[in-house]
MARLOLO-761445 format. One line per 4 residues: their letters; for each residue x, y, z of C-alpha. Coordinates in steps of 0.02 Angstrom, whole numbers, plus 50000, padded with zeros to 5 digits. Each point is the difference from the previous one (the first is absolute). Layout:
BEGIN
A	X,Y,Z ~ ...
//
This chain:
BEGIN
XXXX	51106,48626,50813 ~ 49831,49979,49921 ~ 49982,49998,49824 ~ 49831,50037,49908
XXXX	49950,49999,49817 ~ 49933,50193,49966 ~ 50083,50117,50122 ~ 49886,50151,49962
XXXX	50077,50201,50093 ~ 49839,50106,50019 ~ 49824,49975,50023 ~ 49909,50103,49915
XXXX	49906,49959,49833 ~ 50134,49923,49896 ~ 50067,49929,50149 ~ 49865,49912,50073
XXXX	49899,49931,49826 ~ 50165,49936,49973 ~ 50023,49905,50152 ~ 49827,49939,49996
XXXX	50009,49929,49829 ~ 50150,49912,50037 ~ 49939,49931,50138 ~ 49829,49932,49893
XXXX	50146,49926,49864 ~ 50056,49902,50181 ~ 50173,50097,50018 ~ 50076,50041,50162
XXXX	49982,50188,50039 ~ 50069,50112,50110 ~ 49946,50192,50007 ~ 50153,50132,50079
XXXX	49882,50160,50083 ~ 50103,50128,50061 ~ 49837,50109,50046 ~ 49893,49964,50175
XXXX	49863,49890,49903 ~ 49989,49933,49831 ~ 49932,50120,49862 ~ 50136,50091,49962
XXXX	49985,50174,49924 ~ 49844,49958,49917 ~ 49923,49974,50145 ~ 50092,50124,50137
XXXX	50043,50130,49933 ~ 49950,50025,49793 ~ 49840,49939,49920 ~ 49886,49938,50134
XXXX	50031,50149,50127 ~ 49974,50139,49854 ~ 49831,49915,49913 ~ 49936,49964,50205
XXXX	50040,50201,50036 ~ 49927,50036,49823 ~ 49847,49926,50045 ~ 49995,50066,50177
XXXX	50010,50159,49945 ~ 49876,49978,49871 ~ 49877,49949,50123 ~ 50023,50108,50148
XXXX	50014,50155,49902 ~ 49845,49964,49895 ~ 50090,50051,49821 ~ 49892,49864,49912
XXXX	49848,50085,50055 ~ 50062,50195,49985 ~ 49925,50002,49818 ~ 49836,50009,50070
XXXX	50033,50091,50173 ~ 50107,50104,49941 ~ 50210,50033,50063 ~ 49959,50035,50150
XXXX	49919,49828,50042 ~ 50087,49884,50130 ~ 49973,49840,50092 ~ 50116,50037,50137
XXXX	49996,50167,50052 ~ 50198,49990,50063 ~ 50105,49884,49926 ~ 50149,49947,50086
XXXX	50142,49891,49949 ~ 49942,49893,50144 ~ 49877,49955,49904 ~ 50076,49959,49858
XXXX	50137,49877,50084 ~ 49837,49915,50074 ~ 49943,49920,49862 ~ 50182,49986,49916
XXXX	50059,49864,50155 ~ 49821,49920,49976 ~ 50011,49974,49824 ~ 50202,49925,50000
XXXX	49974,49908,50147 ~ 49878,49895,49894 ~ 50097,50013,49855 ~ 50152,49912,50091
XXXX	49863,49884,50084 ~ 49962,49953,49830 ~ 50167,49962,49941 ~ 50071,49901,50159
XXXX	49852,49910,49950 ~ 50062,49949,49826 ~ 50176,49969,50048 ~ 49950,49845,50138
XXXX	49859,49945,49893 ~ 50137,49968,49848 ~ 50150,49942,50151 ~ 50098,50150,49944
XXXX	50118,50038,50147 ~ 50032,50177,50023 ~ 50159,50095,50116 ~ 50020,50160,50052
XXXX	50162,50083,49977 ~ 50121,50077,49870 ~ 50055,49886,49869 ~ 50177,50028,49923
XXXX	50088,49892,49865 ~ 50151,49904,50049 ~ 50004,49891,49856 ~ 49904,49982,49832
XXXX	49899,49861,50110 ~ 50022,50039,50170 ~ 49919,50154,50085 ~ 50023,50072,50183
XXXX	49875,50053,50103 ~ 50015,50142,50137 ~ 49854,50009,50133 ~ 49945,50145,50106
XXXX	50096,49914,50165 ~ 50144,49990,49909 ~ 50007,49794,49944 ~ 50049,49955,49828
XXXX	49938,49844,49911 ~ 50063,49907,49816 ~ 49904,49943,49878 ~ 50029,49910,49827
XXXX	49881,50008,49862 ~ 49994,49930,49816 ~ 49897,50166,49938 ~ 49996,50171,50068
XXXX	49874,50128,49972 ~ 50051,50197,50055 ~ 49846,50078,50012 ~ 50036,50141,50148
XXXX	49922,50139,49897 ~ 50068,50203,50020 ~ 49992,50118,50160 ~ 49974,50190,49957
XXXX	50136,50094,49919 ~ 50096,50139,50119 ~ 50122,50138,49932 ~ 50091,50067,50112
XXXX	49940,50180,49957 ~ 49843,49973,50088 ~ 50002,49991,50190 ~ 49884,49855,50058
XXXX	49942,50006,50172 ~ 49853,49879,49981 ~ 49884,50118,50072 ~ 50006,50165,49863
XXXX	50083,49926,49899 ~ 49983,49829,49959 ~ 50022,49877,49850 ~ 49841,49879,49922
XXXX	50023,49864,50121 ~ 49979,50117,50164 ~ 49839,50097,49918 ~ 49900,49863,50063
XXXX	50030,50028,50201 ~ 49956,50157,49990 ~ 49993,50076,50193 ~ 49903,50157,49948
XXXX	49927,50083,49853 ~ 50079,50145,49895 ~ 49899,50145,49946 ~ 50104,50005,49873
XXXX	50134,49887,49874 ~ 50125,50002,49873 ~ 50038,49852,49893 ~ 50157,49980,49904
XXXX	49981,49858,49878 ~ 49846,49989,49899 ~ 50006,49808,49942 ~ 49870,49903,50041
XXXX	50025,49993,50202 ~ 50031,50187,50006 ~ 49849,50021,49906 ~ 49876,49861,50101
XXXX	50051,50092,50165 ~ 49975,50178,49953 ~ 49820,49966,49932 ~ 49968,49897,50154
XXXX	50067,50132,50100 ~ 49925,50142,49897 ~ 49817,49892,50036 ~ 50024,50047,50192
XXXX	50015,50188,49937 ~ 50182,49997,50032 ~ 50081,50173,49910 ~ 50107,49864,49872
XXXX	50141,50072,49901 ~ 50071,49862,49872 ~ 50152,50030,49937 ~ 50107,49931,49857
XXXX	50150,50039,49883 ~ 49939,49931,49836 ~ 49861,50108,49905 ~ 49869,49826,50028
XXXX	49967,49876,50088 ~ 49941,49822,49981 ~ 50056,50012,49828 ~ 49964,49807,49983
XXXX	49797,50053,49990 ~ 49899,50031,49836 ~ 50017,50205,49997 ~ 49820,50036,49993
XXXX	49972,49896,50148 ~ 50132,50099,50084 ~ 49948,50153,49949 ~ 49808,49950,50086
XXXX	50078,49983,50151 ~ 50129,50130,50007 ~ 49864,50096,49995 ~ 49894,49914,50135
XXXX	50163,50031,50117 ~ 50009,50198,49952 ~ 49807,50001,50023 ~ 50000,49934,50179
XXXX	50126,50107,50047 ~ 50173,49940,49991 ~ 50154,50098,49932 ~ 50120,49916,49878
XXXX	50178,50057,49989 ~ 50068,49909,49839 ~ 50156,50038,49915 ~ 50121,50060,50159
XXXX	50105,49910,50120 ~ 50029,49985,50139 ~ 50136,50114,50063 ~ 50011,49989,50168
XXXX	49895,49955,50162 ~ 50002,50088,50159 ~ 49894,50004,50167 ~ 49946,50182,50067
XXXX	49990,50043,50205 ~ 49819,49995,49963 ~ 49982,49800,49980 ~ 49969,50047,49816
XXXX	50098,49907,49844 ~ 50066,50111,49856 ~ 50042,49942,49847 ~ 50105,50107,49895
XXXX	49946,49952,49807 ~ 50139,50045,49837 ~ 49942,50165,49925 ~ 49970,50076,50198
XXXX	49836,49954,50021 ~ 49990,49928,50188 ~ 49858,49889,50079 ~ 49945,50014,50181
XXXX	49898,49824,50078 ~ 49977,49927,50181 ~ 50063,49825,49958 ~ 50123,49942,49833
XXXX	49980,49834,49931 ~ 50132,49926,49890 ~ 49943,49873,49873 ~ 50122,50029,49851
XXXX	50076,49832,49958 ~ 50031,49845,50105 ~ 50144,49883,50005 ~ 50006,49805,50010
XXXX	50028,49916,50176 ~ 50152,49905,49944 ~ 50151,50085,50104 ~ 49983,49904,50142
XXXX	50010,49799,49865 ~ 50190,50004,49973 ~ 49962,49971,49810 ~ 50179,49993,49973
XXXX	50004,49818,50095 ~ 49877,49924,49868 ~ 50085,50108,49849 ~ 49881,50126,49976
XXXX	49960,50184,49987 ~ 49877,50140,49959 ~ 49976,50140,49945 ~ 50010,50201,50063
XXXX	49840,49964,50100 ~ 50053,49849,50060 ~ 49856,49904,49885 ~ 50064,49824,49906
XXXX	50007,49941,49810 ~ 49910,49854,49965 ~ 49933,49901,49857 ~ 49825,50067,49953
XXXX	49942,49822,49964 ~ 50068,49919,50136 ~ 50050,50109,50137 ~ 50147,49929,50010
XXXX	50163,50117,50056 ~ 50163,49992,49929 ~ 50013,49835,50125 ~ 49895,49876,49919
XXXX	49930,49929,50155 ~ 49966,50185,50078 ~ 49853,50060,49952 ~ 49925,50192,50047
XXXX	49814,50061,49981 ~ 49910,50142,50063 ~ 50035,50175,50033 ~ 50186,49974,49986
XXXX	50018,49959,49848 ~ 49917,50148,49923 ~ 49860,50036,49904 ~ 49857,49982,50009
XXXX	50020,50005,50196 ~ 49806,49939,49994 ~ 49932,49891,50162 ~ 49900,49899,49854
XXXX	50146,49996,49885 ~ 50122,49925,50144 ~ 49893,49857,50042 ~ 50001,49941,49829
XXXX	50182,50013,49995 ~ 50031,49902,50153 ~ 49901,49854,49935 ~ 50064,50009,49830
XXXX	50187,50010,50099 ~ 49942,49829,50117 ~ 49932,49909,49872 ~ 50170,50022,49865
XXXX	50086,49968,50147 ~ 49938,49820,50033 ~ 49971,49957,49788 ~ 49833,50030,49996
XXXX	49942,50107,49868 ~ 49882,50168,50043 ~ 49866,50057,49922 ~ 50053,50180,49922
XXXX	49905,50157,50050 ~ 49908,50081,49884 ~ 50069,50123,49895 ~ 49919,50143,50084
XXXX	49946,50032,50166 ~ 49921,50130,50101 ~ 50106,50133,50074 ~ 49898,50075,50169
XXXX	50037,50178,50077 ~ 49899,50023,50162 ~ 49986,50172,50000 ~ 49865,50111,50021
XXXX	49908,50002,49875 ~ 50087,49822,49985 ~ 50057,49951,49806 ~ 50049,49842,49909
XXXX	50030,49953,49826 ~ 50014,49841,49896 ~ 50093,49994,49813 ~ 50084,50130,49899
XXXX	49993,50182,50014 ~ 49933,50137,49885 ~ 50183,50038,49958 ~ 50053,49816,49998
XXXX	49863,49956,49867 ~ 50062,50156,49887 ~ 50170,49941,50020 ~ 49968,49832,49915
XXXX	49906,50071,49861 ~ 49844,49919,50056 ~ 49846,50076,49927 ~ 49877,50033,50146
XXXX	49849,50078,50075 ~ 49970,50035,50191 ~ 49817,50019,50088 ~ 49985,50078,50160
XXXX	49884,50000,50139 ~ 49968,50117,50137 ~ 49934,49927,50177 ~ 49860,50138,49992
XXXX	49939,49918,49851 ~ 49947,49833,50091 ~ 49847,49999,50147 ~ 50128,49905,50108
XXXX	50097,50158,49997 ~ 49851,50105,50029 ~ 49930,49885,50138 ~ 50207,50027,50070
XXXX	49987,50166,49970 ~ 50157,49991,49898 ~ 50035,50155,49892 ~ 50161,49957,49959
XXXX	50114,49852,49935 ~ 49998,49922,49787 ~ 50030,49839,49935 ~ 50119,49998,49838
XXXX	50000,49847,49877 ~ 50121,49979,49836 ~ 49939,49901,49847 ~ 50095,49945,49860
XXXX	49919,50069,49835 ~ 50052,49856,49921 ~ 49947,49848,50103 ~ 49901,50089,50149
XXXX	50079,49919,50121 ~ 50011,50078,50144 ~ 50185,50073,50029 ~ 49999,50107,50166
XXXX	49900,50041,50153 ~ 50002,50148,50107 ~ 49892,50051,50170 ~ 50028,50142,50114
XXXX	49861,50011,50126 ~ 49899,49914,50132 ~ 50031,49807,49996 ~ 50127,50009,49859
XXXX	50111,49854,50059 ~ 49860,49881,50009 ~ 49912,50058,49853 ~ 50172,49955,49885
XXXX	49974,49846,49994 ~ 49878,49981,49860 ~ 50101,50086,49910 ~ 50146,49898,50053
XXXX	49900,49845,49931 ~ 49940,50046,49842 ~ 50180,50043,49972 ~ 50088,49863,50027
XXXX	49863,49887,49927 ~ 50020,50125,49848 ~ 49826,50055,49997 ~ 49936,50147,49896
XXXX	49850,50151,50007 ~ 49891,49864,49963 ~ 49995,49933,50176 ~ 49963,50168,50095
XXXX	49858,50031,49860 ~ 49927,49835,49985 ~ 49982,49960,50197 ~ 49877,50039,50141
XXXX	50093,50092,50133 ~ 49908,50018,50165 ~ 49913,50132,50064 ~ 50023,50144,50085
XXXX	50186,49938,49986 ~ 50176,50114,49982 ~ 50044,49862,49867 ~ 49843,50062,49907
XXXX	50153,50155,49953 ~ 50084,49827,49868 ~ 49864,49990,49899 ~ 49969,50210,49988
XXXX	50187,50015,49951 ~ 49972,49842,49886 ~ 49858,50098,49891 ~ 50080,50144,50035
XXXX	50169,49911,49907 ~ 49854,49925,49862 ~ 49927,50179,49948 ~ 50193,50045,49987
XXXX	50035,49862,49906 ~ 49864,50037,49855 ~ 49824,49899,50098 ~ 49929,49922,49837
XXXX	50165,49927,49953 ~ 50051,49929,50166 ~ 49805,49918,50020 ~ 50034,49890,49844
XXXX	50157,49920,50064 ~ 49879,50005,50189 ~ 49870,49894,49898 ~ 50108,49865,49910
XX	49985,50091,49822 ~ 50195,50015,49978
//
């Protein structure tokens, strides 16, 4: 029986920074993949496939370049969902190229099978021909993510109806699609979708969505979806799911109200992967979605030397967020002490328009009490987003009245989740208006839109006042 130092389940982001920084503290690691490469959902079946088919889409259908040409403008005359898995395999085949990579540069041994507790330091693996091997391990690290929630009220048949992890092999494309679920993968697929002039019905039974986002950003882009076409159904559930003689899916709504689409697509909820761990062996257990407790600090579970990162333990669910979390997890693991992230970091929704946001909310400032102005800037406003031909998309900044420090940041457009990290900087480095006024942004840029919203904040804020704290005359 071979016994290792870091015994990590999973290999997606948590997962594999984990392994990998154990393996530069000079630990013995072993990485458990039950999937047919390393990657794990990240990389199969969740972030990487929907941003490659985001972009894909993007490009072949020629939305980027429909504010000049008009709607009707394409790239590809027919778009197929042949050509969409193309350059999905492409783009994951490098990404696990990429990764193999990292694990035999670092001597991090990876299996493939289905790892099971059978003691708090022994775990059992089950491969695809049916042989089991034992390993022992000082630290563990469950990091095997979530797989889509599926009621039983709606029937699956993974080719009309299907759930957020079959989306992506599309065989053909629908003329038309309901979504139940409108967090943030319902939402990313059914503007995606919606881009290839898919008919898109989104449906969900709360009166919002995304309720997490500052309200006027929201509000921007709810209107961006209504604008393009798309029908929201907010405030009804789901009652009950059927499929007509006619190949079409009907979807009977509380109140009566019915919707009619070609394909259904599931993305309300997802559970964590843990069934198949035999928890109880090791003395642990989780929650209704199957997602583990764990110190916030130190990812450590109710087991001291089990940790969990990722997707299964909860919020944030973030790619960026797990990594951090699976180094912080190796490094407590082995007494070495981590750096801790920032207080704030950028949430990304790759939707189209894509959004992201940095610091507190409209709502959140009022909450605290925190006297504050906001300055806005509209993409039309900047030559970049003339040159783009953007009509469409703001940037949102908060100040503190008080200090000027820069308190939130909020994009919805064209290049939004690269754009947040200026913001994301000043933040954390607890910069103020003065920065976006004082400096030299290039030009024709998008990030031209900080320093409008800056002086747009600064007339707010009374100009002549804010100027003598600007020059040094405090």
């Amino acid at each position: 029986m071979e016994h290792y130092d870091f015994i990590v389940i999973g290999s997606g982001p948590s997962g594999r920074r984990a392994a990998i920084q154990a393996a530069k503290l000079g630990r013995s690691v072993l990485v458990v993949e039950r999937g047919r490469k390393v990657g794990g959902v990240s990389v199969h079946t969740g972030t990487i496939p929907s941003k490659t088919l985001r972009e894909t889409v993007l490009n072949l259908s020629g939305w980027r370049e429909r504010g000049f040409y008009g709607r009707a403008y394409r790239v590809k005359k027919d778009i197929s969902a042949g050509d969409l898995r193309e350059r999905l395999h492409l783009t994951l085949g490098h990404e696990v190229e990429v990764l193999e990579h990292q694990f035999a540069r670092n001597r991090v041994t990876t299996l493939r099978g289905e790892a099971s507790f059978v003691e708090p330091h022994k775990i059992e693996v089950h491969g695809d021909e049916g042989e089991t091997h034992q390993f022992t391990g000082d630290n563990f690290l469950i990091a095997v993510g979530t797989k889509p929630f599926r009621p039983d009220y709606i029937p699956f048949d993974g080719k009309t109806v299907l759930d957020s992890d079959e989306i992506i092999e599309l065989e053909t494309l629908p003329r038309s699609m309901a979504i139940i679920g409108a967090g943030v993968i319902g939402v990313e697929y059914a503007t995606i979708f919606n881009a290839l002039d898919v008919k898109v019905t989104l449906i969900e039974p709360r009166d919002s969505m995304l309720d997490f986002l500052d309200k006027e950003l929201l509000a921007d882009f709810t209107y961006q979806l209504r604008d393009s076409g798309m029908a929201l159904r907010f405030g009804h559930k789901v009652e009950k799911v059927t499929r007509s003689g006619d190949g079409l899916c009907e979807i009977a709504l509380e109140g009566g109200r019915r919707v009619h689409a070609q394909m259904l697509l599931f993305a309300a909820g997802r559970m964590g992967s843990t069934k198949a761990l035999n928890l109880e062996a090791c003395g642990l257990t989780t929650d209704h979605r199957g997602r583990l407790k764990v110190d916030a600090k130190t990812l450590q579970t109710d087991v001291p030397h089990i940790y969990a990162a990722g997707d299964v333990i909860g919020f944030p669910s973030l790619a960026s967020t797990s990594m951090e979390q699976g180094r912080v997890a190796a490094c407590h693991a082995f007494g070495y002490s981590a750096v801790e992230p920032p207080e704030y970091f950028p949430y990304g929704i790759y939707s189209v328009p894509e959004m992201s946001m940095v610091g507190m909310t409209e709502r959140e400032v009022s909450e605290r009490g925190i006297a504050y102005e906001t300055g806005i800037a509209r993409f039309r406003e900047t030559s970049r987003g003339h040159i783009m031909g953007l009509d469409k998309g703001m940037l949102k900044m908060i100040f503190s009245l008080k200090t000027r420090r820069l308190l939130g940041c909020h994009i919805v457009g064209e290049g939004a989740t690269e754009l947040i990290h200026i913001g994301q900087a000043v933040l954390n480095l607890k910069g103020t208006l003065d920065y976006f006024v004082e400096n030299t942004f290039n030009y024709p840029t998008l990030a031209e839109a900080y320093k409008v919203a800056a002086l747009d904040a600064y007339n707010r804020m009374g100009g002549a006042d804010v100027a003598e704290h600007i020059s040094g005359d405090e």
